[in-house]
CHARMM internal coordinates of N, CA and C (Angstrom, degrees):
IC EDIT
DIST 1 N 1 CA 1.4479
DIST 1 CA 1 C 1.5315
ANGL 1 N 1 CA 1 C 110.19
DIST 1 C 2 N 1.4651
ANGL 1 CA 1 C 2 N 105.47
DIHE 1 N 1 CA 1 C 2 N -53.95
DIST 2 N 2 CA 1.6082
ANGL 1 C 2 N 2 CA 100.06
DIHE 1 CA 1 C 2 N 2 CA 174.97
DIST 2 CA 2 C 1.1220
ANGL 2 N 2 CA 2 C 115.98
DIHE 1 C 2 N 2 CA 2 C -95.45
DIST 2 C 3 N 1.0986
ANGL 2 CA 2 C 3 N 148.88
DIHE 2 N 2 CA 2 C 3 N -16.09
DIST 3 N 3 CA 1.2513
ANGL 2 C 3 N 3 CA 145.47
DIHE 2 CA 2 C 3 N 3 CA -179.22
DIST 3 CA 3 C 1.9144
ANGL 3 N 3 CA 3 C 111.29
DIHE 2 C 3 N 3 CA 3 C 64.78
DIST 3 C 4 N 0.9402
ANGL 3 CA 3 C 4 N 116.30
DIHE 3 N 3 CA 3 C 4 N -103.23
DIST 4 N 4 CA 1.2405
ANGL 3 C 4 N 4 CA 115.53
DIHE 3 CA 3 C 4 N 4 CA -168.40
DIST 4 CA 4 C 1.2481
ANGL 4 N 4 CA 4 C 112.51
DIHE 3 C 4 N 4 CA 4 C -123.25
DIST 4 C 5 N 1.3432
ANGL 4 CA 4 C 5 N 112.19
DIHE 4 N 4 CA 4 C 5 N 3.84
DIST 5 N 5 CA 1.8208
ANGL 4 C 5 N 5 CA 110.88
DIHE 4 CA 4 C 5 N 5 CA 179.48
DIST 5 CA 5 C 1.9560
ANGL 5 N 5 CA 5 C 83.00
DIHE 4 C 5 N 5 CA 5 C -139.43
DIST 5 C 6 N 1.4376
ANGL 5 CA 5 C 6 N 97.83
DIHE 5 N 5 CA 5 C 6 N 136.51
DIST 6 N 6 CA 1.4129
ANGL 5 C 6 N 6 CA 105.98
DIHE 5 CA 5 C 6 N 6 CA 164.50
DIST 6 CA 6 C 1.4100
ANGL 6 N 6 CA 6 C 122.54
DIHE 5 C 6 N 6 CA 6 C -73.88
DIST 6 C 7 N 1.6167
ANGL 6 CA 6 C 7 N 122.85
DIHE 6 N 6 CA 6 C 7 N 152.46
DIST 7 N 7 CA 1.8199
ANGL 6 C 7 N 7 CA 106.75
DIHE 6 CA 6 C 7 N 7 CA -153.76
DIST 7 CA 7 C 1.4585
ANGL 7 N 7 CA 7 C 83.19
DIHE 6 C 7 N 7 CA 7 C -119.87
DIST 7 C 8 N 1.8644
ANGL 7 CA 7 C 8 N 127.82
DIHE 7 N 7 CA 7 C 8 N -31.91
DIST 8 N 8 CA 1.4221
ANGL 7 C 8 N 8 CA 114.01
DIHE 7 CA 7 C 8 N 8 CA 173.81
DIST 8 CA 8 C 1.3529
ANGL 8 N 8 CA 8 C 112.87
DIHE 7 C 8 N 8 CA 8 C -77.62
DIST 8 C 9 N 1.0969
ANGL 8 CA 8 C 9 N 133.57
DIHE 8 N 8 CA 8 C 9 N 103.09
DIST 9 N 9 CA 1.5510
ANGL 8 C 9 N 9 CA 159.35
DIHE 8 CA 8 C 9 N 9 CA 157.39
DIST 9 CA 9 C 1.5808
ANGL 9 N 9 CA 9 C 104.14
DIHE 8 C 9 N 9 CA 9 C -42.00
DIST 9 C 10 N 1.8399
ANGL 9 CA 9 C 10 N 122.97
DIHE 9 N 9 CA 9 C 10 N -40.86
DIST 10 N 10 CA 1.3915
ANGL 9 C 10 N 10 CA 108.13
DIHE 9 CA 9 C 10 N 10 CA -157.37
DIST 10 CA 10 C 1.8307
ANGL 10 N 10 CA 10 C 94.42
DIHE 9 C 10 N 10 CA 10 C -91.79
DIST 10 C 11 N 1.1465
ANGL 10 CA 10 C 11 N 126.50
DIHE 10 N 10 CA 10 C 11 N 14.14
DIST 11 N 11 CA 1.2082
ANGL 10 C 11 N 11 CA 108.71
DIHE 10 CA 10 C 11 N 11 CA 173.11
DIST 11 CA 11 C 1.8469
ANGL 11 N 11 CA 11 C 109.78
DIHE 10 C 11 N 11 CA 11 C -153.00
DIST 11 C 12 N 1.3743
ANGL 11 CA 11 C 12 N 109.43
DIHE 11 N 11 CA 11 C 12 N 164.59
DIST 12 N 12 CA 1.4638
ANGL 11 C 12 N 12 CA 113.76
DIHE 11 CA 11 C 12 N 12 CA -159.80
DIST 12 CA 12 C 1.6565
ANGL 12 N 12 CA 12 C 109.02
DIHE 11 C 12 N 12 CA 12 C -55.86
DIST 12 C 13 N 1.6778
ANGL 12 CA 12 C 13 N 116.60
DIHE 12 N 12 CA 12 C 13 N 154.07
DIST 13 N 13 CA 1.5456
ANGL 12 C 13 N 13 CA 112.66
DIHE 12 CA 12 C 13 N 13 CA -177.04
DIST 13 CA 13 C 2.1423
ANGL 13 N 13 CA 13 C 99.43
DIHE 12 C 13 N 13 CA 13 C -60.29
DIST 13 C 14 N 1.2246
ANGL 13 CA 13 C 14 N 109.58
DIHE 13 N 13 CA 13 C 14 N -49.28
DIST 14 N 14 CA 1.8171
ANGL 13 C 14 N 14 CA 93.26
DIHE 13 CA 13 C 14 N 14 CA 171.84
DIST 14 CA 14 C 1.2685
ANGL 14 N 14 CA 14 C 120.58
DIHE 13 C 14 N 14 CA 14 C -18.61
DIST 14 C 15 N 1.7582
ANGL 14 CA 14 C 15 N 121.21
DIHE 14 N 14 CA 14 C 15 N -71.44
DIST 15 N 15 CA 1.3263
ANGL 14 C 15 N 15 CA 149.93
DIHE 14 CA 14 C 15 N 15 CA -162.59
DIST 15 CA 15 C 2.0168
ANGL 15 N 15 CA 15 C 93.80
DIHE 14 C 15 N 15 CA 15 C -74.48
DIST 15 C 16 N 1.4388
ANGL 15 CA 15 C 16 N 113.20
DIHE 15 N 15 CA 15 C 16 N -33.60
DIST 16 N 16 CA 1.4708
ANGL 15 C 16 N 16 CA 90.47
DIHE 15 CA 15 C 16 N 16 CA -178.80
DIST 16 CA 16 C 1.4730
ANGL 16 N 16 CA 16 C 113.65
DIHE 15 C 16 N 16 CA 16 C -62.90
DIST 16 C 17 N 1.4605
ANGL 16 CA 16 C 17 N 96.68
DIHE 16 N 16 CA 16 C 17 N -53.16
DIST 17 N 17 CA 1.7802
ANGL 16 C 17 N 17 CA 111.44
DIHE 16 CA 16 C 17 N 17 CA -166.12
DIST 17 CA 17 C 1.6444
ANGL 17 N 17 CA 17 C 107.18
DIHE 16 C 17 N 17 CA 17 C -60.49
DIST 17 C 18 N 1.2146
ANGL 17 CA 17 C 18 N 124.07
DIHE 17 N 17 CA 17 C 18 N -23.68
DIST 18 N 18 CA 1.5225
ANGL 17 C 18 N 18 CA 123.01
DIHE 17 CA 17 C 18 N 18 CA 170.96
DIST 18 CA 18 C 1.6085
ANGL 18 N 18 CA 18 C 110.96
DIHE 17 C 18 N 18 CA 18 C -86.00
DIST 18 C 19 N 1.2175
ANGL 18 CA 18 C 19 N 118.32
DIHE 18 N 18 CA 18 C 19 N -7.17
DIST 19 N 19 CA 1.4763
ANGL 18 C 19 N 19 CA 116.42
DIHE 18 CA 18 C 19 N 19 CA 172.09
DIST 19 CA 19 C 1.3980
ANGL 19 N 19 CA 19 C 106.76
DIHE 18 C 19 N 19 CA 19 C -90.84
DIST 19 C 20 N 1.5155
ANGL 19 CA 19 C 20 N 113.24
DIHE 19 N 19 CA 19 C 20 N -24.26
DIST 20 N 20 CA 1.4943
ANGL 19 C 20 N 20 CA 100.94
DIHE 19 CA 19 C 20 N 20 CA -174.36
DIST 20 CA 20 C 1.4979
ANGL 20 N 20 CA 20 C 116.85
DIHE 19 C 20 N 20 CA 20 C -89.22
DIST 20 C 21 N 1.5222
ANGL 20 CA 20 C 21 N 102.73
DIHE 20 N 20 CA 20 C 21 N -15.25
DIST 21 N 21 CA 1.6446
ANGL 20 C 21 N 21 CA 117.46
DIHE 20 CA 20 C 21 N 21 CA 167.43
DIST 21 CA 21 C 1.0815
ANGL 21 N 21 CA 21 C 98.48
DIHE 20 C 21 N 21 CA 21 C -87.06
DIST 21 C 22 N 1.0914
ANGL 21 CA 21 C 22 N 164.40
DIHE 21 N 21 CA 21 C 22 N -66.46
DIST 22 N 22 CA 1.5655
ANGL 21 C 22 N 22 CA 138.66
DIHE 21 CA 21 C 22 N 22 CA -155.40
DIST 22 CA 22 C 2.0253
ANGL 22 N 22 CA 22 C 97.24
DIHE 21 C 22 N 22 CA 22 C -72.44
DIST 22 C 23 N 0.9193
ANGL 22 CA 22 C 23 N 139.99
DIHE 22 N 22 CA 22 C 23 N 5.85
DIST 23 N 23 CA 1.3484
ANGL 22 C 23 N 23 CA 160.44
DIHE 22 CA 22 C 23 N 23 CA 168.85
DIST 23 CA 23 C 1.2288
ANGL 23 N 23 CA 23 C 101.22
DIHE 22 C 23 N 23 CA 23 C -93.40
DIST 23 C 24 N 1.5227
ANGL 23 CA 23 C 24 N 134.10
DIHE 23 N 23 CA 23 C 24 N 0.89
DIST 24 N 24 CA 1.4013
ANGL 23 C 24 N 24 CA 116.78
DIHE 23 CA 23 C 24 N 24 CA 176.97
DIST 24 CA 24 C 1.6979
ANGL 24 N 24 CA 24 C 135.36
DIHE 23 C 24 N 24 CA 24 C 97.25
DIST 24 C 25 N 1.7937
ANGL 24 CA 24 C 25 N 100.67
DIHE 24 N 24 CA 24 C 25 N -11.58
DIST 25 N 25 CA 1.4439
ANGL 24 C 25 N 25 CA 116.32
DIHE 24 CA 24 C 25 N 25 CA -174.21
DIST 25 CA 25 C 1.5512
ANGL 25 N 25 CA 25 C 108.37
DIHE 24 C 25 N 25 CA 25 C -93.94
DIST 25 C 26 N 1.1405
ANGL 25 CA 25 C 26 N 121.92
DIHE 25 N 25 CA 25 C 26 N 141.31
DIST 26 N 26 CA 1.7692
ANGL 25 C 26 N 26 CA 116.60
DIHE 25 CA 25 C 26 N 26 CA 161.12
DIST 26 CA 26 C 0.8819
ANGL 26 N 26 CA 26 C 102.20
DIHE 25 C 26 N 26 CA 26 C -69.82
DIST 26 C 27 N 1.5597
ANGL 26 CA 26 C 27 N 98.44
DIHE 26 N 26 CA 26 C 27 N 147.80
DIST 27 N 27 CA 2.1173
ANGL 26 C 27 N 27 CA 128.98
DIHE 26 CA 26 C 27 N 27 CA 150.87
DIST 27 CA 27 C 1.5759
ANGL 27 N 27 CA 27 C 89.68
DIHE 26 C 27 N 27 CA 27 C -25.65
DIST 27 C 28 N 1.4166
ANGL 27 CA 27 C 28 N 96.85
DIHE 27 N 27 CA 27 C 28 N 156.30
DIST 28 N 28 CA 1.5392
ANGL 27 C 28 N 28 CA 108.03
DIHE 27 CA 27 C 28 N 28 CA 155.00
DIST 28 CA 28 C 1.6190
ANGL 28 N 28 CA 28 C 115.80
DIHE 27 C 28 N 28 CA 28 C -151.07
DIST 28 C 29 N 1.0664
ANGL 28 CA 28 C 29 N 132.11
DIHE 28 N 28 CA 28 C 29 N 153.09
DIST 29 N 29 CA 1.2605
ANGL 28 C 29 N 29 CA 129.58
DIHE 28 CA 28 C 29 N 29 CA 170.39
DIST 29 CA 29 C 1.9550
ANGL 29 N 29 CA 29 C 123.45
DIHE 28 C 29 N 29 CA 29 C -95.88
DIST 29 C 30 N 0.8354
ANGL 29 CA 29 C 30 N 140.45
DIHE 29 N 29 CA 29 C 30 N 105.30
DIST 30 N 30 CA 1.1367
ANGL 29 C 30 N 30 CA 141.87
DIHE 29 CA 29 C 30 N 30 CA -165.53
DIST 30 CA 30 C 1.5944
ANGL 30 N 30 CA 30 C 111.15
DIHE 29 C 30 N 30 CA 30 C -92.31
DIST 30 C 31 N 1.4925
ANGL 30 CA 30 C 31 N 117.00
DIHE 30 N 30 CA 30 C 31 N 94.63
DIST 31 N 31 CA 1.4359
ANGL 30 C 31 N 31 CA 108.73
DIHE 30 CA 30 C 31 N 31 CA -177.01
DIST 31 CA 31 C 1.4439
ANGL 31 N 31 CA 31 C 122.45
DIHE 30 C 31 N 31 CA 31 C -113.00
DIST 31 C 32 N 1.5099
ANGL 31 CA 31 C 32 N 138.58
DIHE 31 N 31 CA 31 C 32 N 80.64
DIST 32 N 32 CA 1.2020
ANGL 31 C 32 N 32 CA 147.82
DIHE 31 CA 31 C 32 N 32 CA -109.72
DIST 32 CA 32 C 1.5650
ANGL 32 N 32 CA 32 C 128.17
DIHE 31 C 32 N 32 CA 32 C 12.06
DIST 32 C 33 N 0.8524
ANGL 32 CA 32 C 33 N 145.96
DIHE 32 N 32 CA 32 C 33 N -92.16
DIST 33 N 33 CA 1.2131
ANGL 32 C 33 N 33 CA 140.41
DIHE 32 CA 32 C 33 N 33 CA 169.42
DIST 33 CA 33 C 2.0104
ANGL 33 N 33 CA 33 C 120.87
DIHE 32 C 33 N 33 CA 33 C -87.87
DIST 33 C 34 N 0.9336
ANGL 33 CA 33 C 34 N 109.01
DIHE 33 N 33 CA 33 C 34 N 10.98
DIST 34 N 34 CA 1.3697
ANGL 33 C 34 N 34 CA 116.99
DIHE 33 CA 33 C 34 N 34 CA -170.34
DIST 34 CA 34 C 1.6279
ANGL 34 N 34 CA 34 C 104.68
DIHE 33 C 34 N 34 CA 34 C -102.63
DIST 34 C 35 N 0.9174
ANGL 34 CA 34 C 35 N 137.20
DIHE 34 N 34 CA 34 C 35 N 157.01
DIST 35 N 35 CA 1.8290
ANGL 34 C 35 N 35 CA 143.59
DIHE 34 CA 34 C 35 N 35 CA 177.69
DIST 35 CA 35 C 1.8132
ANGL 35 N 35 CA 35 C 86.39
DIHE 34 C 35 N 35 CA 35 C -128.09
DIST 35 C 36 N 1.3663
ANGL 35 CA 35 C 36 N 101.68
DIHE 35 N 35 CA 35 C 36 N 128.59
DIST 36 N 36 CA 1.5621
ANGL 35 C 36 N 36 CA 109.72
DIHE 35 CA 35 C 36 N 36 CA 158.40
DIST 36 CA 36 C 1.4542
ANGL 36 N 36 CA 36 C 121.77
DIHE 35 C 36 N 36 CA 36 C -124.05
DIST 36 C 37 N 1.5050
ANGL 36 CA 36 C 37 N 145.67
DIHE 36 N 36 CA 36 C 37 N 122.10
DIST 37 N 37 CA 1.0356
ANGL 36 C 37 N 37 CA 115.62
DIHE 36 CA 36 C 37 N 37 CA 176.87
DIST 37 CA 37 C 1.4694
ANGL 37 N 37 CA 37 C 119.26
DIHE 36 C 37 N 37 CA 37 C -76.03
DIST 37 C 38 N 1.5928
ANGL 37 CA 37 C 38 N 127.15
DIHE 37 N 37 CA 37 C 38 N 162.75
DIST 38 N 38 CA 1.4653
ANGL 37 C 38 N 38 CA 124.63
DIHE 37 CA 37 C 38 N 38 CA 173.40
DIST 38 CA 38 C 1.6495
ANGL 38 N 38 CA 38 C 108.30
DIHE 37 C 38 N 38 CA 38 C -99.12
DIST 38 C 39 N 1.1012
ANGL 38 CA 38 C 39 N 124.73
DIHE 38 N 38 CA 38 C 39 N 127.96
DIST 39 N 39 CA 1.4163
ANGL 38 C 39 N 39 CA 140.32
DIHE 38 CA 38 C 39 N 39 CA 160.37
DIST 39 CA 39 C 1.7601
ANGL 39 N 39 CA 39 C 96.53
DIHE 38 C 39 N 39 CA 39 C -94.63
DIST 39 C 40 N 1.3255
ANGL 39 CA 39 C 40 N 106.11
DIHE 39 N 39 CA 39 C 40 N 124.38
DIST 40 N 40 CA 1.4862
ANGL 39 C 40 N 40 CA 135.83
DIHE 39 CA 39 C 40 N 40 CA 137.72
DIST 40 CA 40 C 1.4061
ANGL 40 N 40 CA 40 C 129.79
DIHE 39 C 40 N 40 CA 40 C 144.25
DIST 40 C 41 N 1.1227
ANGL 40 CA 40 C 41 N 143.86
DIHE 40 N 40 CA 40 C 41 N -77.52
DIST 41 N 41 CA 1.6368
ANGL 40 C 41 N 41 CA 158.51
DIHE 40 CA 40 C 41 N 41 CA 138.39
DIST 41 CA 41 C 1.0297
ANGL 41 N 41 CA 41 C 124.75
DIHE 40 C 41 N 41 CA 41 C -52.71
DIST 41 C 42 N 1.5690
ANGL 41 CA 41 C 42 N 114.85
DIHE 41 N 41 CA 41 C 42 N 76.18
DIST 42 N 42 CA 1.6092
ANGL 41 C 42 N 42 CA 98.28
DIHE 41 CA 41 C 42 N 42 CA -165.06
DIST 42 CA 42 C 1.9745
ANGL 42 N 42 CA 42 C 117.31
DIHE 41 C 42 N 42 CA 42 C -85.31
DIST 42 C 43 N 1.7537
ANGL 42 CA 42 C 43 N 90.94
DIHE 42 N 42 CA 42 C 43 N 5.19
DIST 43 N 43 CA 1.4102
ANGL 42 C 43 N 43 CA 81.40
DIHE 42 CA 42 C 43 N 43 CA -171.22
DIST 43 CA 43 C 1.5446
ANGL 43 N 43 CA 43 C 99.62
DIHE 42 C 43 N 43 CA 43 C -97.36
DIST 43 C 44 N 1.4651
ANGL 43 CA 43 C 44 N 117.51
DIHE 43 N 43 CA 43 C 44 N -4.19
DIST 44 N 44 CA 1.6346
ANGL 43 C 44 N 44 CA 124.59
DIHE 43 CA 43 C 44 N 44 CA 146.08
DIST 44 CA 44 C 1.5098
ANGL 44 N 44 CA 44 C 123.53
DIHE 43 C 44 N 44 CA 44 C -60.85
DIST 44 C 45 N 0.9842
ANGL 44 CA 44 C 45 N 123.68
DIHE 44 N 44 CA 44 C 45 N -47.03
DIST 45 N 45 CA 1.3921
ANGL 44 C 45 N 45 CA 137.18
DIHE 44 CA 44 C 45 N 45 CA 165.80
DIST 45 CA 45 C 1.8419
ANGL 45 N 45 CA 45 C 114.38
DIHE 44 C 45 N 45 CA 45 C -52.62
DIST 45 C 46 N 1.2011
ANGL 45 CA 45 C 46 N 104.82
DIHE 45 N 45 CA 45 C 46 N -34.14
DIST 46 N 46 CA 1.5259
ANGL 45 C 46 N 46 CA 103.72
DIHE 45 CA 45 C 46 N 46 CA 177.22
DIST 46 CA 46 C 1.3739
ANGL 46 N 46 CA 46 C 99.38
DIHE 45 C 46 N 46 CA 46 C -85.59
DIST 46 C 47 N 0.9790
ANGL 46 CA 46 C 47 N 139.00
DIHE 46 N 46 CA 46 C 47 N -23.80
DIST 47 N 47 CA 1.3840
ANGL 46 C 47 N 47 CA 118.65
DIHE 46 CA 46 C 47 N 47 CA -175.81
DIST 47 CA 47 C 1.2793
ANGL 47 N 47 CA 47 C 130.09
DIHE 46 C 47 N 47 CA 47 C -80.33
DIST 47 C 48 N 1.6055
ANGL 47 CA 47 C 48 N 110.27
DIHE 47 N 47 CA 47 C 48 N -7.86
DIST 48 N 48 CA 1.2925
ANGL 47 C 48 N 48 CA 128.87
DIHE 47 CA 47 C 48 N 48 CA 151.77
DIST 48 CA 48 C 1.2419
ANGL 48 N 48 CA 48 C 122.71
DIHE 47 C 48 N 48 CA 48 C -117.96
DIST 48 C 49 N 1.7801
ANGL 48 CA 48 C 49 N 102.73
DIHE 48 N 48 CA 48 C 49 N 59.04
DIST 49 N 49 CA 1.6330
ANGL 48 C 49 N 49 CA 111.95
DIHE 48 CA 48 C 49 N 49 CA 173.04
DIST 49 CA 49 C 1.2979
ANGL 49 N 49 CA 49 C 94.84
DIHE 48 C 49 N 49 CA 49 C -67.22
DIST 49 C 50 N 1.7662
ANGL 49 CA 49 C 50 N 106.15
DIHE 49 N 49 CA 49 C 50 N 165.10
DIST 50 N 50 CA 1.6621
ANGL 49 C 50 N 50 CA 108.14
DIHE 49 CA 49 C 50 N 50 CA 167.71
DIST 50 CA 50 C 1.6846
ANGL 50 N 50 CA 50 C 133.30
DIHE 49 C 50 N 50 CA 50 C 40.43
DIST 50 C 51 N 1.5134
ANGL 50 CA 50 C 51 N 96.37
DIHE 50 N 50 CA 50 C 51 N 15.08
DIST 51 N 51 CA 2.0967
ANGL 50 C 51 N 51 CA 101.13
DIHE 50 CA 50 C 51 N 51 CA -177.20
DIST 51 CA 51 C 1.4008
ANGL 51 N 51 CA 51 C 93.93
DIHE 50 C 51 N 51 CA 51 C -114.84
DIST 51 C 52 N 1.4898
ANGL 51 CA 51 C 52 N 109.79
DIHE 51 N 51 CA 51 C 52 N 174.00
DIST 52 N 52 CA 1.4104
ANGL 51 C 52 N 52 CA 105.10
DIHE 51 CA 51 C 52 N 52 CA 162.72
DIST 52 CA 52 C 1.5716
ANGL 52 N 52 CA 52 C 94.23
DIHE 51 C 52 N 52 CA 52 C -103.64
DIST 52 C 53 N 1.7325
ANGL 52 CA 52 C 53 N 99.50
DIHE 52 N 52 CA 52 C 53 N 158.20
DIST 53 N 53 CA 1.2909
ANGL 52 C 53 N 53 CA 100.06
DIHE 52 CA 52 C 53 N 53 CA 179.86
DIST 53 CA 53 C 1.5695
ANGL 53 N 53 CA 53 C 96.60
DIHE 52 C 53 N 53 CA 53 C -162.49
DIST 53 C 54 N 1.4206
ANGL 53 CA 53 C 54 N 114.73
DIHE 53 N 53 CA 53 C 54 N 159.15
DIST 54 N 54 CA 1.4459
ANGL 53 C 54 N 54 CA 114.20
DIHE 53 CA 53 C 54 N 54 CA -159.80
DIST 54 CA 54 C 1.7533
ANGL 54 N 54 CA 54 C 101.53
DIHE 53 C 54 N 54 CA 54 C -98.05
DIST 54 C 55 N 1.5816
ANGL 54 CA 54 C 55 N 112.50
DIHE 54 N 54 CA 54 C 55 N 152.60
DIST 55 N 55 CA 1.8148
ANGL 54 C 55 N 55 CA 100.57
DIHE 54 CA 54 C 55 N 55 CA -155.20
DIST 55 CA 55 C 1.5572
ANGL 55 N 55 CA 55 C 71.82
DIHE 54 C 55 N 55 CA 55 C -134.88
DIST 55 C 56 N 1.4469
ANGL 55 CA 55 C 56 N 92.66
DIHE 55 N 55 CA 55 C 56 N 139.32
DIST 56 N 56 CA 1.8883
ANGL 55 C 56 N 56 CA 106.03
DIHE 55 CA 55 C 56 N 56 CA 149.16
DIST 56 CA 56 C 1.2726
ANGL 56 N 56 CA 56 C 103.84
DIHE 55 C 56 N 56 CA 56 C -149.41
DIST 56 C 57 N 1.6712
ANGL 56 CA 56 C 57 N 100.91
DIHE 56 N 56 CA 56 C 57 N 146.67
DIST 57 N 57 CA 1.4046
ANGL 56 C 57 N 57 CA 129.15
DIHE 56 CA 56 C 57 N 57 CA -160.10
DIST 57 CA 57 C 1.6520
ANGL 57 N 57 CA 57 C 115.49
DIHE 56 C 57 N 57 CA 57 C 170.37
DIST 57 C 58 N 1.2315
ANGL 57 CA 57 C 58 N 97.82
DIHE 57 N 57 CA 57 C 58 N 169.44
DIST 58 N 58 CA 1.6845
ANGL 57 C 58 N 58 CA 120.17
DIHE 57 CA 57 C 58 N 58 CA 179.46
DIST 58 CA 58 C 1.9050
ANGL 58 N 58 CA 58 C 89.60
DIHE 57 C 58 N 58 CA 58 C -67.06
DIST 58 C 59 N 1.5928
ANGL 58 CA 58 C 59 N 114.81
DIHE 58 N 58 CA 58 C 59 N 152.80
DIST 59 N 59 CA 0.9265
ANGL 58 C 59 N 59 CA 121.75
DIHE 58 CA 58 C 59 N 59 CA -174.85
DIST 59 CA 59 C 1.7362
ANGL 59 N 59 CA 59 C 103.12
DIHE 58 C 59 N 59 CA 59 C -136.63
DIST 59 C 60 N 1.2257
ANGL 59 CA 59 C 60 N 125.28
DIHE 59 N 59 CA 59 C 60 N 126.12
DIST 60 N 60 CA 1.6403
ANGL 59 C 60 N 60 CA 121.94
DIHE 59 CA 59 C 60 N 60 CA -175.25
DIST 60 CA 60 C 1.5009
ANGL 60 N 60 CA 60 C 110.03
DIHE 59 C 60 N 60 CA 60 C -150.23
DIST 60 C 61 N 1.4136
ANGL 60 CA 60 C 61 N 103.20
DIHE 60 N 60 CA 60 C 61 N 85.90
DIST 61 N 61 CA 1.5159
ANGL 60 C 61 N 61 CA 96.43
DIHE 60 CA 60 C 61 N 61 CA -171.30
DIST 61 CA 61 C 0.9334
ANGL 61 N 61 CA 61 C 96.69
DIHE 60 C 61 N 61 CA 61 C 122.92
DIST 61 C 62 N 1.9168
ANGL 61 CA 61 C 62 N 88.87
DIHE 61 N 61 CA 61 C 62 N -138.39
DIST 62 N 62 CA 1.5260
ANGL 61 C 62 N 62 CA 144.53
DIHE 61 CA 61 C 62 N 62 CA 173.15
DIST 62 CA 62 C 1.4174
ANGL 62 N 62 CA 62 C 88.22
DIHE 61 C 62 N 62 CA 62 C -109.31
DIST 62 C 63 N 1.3837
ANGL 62 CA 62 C 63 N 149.98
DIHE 62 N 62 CA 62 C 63 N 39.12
DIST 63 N 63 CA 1.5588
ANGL 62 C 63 N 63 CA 135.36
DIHE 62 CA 62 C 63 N 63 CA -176.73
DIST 63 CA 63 C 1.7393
ANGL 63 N 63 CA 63 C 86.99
DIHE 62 C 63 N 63 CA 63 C -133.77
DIST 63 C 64 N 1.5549
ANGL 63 CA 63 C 64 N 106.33
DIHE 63 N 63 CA 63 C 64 N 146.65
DIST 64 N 64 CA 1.6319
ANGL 63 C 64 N 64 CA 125.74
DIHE 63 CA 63 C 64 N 64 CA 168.38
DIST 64 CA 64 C 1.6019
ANGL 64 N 64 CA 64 C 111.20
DIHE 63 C 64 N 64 CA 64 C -109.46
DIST 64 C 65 N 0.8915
ANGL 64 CA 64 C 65 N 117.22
DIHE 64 N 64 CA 64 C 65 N 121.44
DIST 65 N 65 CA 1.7147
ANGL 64 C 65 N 65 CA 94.27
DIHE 64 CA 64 C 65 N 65 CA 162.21
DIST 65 CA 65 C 1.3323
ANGL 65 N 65 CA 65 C 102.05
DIHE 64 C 65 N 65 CA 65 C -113.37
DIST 65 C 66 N 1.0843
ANGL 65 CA 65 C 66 N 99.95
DIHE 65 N 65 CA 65 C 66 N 116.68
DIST 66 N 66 CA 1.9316
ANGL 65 C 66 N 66 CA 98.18
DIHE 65 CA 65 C 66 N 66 CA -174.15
DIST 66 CA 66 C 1.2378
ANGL 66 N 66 CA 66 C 106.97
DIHE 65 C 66 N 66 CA 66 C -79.42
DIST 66 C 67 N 1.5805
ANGL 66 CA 66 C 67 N 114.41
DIHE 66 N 66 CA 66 C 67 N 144.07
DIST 67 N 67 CA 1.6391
ANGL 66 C 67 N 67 CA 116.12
DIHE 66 CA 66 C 67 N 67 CA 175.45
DIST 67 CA 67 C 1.5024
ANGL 67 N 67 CA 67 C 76.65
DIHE 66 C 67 N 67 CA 67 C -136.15
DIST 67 C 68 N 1.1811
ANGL 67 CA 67 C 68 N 154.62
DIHE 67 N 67 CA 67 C 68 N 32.47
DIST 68 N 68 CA 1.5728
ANGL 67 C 68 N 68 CA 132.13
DIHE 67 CA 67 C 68 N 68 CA 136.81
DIST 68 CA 68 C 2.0315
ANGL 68 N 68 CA 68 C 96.54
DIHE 67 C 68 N 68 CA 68 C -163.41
DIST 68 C 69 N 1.4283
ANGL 68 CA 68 C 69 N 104.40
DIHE 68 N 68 CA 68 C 69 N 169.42
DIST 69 N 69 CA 1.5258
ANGL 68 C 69 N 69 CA 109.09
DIHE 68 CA 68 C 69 N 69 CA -169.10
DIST 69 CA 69 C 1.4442
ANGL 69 N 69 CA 69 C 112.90
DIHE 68 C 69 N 69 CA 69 C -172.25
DIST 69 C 70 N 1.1546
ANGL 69 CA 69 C 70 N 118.64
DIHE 69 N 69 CA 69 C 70 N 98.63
DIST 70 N 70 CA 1.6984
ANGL 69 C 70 N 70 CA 120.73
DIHE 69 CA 69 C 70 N 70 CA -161.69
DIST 70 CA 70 C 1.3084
ANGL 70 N 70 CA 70 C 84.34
DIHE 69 C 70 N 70 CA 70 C -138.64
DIST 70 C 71 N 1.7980
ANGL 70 CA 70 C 71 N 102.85
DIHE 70 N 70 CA 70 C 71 N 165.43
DIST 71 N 71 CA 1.6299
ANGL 70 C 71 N 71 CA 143.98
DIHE 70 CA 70 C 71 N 71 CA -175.92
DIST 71 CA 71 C 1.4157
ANGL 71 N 71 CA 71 C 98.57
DIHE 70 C 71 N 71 CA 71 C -52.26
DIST 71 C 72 N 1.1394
ANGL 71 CA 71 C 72 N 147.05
DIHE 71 N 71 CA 71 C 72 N 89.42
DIST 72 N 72 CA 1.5434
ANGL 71 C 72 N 72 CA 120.07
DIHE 71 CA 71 C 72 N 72 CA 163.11
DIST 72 CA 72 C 1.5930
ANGL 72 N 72 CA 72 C 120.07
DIHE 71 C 72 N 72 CA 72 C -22.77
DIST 72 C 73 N 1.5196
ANGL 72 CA 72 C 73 N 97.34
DIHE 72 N 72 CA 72 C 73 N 161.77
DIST 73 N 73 CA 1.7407
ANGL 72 C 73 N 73 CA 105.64
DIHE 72 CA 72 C 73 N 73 CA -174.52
DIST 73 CA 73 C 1.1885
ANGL 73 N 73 CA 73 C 95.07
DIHE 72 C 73 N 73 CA 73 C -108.91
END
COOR INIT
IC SEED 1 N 1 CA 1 C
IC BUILD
């Protein structure tokens, strides 16, 4: 839904990206100009709605399969 810029303004980017997934959209990872979606843990993936955080995984496409997902440094 949002892609790379959040479109609800009245509440924090966390609270956007979990409104647009319980709305039906995948996680996504945004790595400068690129949109990736994430395949795997999504209740890992919510916990770094809206943060940056460092991703490793299989890469296919625009597809992630995450096999690890931590806080960026």
């Amino acid at each position: 839904m949002c892609g790379s810029k959040h479109i609800m303004k009245n509440v924090s980017p966390a609270q956007c990206v979990r409104e647009c997934v319980k709305g039906g959209s995948d996680f996504r990872l945004i790595s400068g100009d690129k949109v990736y979606t994430l395949m795997g843990d999504s209740k890992q993936f919510d916990k770094f709605a809206g943060q940056s955080a460092t991703v490793e995984g299989d890469v296919s496409e625009t597809t992630v399969t995450v096999q690890f997902i931590a806080a960026a440094k």
